[in-house]
Phi, psi and omega in degrees: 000120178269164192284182160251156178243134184270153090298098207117140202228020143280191160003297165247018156300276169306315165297331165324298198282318181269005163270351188242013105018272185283005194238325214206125166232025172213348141336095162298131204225123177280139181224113172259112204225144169283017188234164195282010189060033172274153181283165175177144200258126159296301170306352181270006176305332211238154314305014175247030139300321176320289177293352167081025196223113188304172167331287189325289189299316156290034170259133172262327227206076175351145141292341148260358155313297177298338175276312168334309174285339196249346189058056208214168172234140203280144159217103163274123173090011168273126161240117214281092180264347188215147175239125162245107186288003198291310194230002169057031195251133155253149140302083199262135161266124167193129188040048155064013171249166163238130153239172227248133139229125194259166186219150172272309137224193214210132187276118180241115185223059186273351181076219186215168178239124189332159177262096181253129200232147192290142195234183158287146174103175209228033180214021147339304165310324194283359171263133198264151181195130156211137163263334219199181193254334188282332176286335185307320182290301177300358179263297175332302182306336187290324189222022177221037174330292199265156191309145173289119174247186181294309201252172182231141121309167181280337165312315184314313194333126072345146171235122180258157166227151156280106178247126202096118189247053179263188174349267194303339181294308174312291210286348171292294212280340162302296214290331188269301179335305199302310185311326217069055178268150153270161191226160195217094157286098190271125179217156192245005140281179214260003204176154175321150177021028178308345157242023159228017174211136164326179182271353187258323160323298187331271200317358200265330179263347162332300197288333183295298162346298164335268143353313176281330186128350171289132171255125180265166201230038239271165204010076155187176197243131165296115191257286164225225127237142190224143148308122166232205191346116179088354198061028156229161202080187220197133155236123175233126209264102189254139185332331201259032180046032147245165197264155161196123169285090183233153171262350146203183196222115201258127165263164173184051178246043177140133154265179170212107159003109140304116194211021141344294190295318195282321149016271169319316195261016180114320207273169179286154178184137189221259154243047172192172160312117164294128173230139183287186148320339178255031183045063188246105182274206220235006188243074211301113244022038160244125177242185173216153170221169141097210191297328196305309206269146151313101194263089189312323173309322191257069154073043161033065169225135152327148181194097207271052173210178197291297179357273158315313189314279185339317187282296186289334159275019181254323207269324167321304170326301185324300200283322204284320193285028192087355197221113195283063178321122170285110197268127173230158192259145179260182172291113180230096182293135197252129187285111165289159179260011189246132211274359173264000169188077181300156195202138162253113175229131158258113196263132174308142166298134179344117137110355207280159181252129197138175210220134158305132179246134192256122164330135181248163206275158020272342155317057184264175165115003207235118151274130178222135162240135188223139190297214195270339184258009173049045133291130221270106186253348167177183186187152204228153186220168173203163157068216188296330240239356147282023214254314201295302221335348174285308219291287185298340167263103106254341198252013217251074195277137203275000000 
């Protein structure tokens, strides 16, 4: 029997095989990854500075462990170069060989890739994006040279710039304050998250941000990095002519669907693997999840987050064991990370109409967006008032 093979050893690679796992314990399943496949919670990258925790510690879970435990086989440090849905084959690289792997159906959990946009200067190369843990290890290394001890000095200190104040940038530039890092945010909007909260959230987590110590750079842009004097330090140059000395430079301003390999095989792809309801791609028995994919359930929209993942690989599971499942998504309100003004947003669907309302006192911190008929379509909390989130998605119409 040939097997199924997963491609992609994250989030959603993995909860793939172990839900299906708990459905099919005999199937034989292949996971193929360029990384060593170790688990790791994703969402904990923007918070272990904070927390004092190296690369090494956020691994929960080995990658021969997890194979082991799953009864599945690992191809590690493997790279998928050519996919034929034709003859159902991949072109698998390892240690400089290439071989024929067949598969019966075939998982595509390739995630996404930073949004890199070009810059100027001769220390370009030197801007950092993680995504993944192995970039997380070269940004640490960048700006954590000696072991993590107990006390910090002022010496420990950095000065980071940010490019980008969306999600990840925020919840980066809280986690590096907290370490006792300085943070610099560039963003060419007017405000913090500005295309996922109203303006008064925004401006309300501006000010907590503020207050921990970021300094914002609001309209502009990074035009380009230099080296500086001696090659040391970063000079970084912004569109609104100003310098800023920094030791290193976190770009986070977006991902994009890794869709190459499916490309490359045939498959549809827009901004993401198009997958129907049954997670099904344009390819016949290759499906997709994760950062990669297109959901026909959300609106043909992408959806880089844990939620989603969860949901859609149980309903994956489901269909690869034989029981063809319909992924449908509930309201899945997404936790900003940053603890100087923590925030829960249930964003209203792409296009839907109605205007945000803001909670009147003594009840601050509660945002609602409600239609014309002032029904409730999402909704946003901060601070104590992220406690409701149960509350407010029950009241929530999709």
């Amino acid at each position: 029997m040939d097997p199924l093979v997963v491609i992609g050893a994250g989030l959603a690679g993995w909860t793939t095989v172990r839900e299906f796992r708990k459905l099919d314990t005999t199937t034989p399943v292949v996971v193929v990854t360029a990384d060593r496949g170790d688990f790791y919670a994703k969402p904990s990258l923007s918070n272990a500075f904070a927390h004092r925790r190296s690369p090494a510690q956020l691994v929960t879970t080995a990658g021969e462990k997890m194979a082991l435990s799953l009864n599945v086989r690992l191809l590690a440090h493997a790279n998928v170069r050519a996919l034929d849905p034709a003859t159902r084959t991949l072109a698998v690289e390892m240690q400089g060989a290439t071989e024929s792997l067949p598969y019966s159906q075939l998982v595509l959990a390739t995630g996404a890739q930073p949004v890199r946009v070009p810059l100027q200067g001769d220390a370009a190369d030197q801007v950092r994006s993680i995504n993944s843990l192995d970039d997380f290890t070269l940004f640490h290394s960048a700006i954590s040279p000696r072991a993590i001890s107990v006390s910090r000095s002022e010496s420990d200190s950095k000065t980071v710039v940010i490019m980008g104040a969306g999600l990840i940038g925020c919840e980066f530039a809280n986690d590096l304050l907290h370490a006792g890092h300085r943070v610099h945010v560039v963003d060419p909007s007017d405000r913090p998250l500005a295309a996922l909260l109203p303006i008064a959230a925004s401006e309300a987590l501006r000010e907590a941000l503020t207050a921990l110590g970021v300094h914002w750079h609001f309209g502009a842009t990074v035009h380009s990095v230099e080296h500086g004097a001696n090659r040391q330090g970063l000079r970084v140059n912004l569109s609104s002519a100003t310098s800023l000395q920094a030791d290193a430079v976190l770009s986070a301003i977006g991902l994009r669907a890794q869709t190459g390999l499916a490309v490359a095989a045939g498959l549809q792809c827009e901004r993401g693997v198009v997958v129907d309801t049954f997670l099904r791609t344009s390819a016949p028995g290759v499906y997709a999840l994760g950062d990669c994919a297109q959901y026909a359930s959300a609106g043909q929209r992408t959806l880089p987050y844990v939620m989603p993942i969860m949901h859609a690989a149980r309903a994956l599971a489901a269909t690869l064991a034989g029981t063809p499942t319909e992924l449908r998504f509930p309201l899945m309100p997404v936790s900003i990370k940053t603890p100087a003004l923590p925030m829960v947003v249930a964003a209203p669907q792409p296009g839907q109409s109605g205007a945000w309302h803001a909670d009147s006192a003594p009840t601050t911190g509660i945002w609602r967006f409600r239609d014309s008929a002032q029904a409730q379509r999402g909704f946003v909390l901060s601070g104590a008032q992220t406690a409701r989130h149960l509350e407010l998605a029950g009241s929530t119409l999709e």
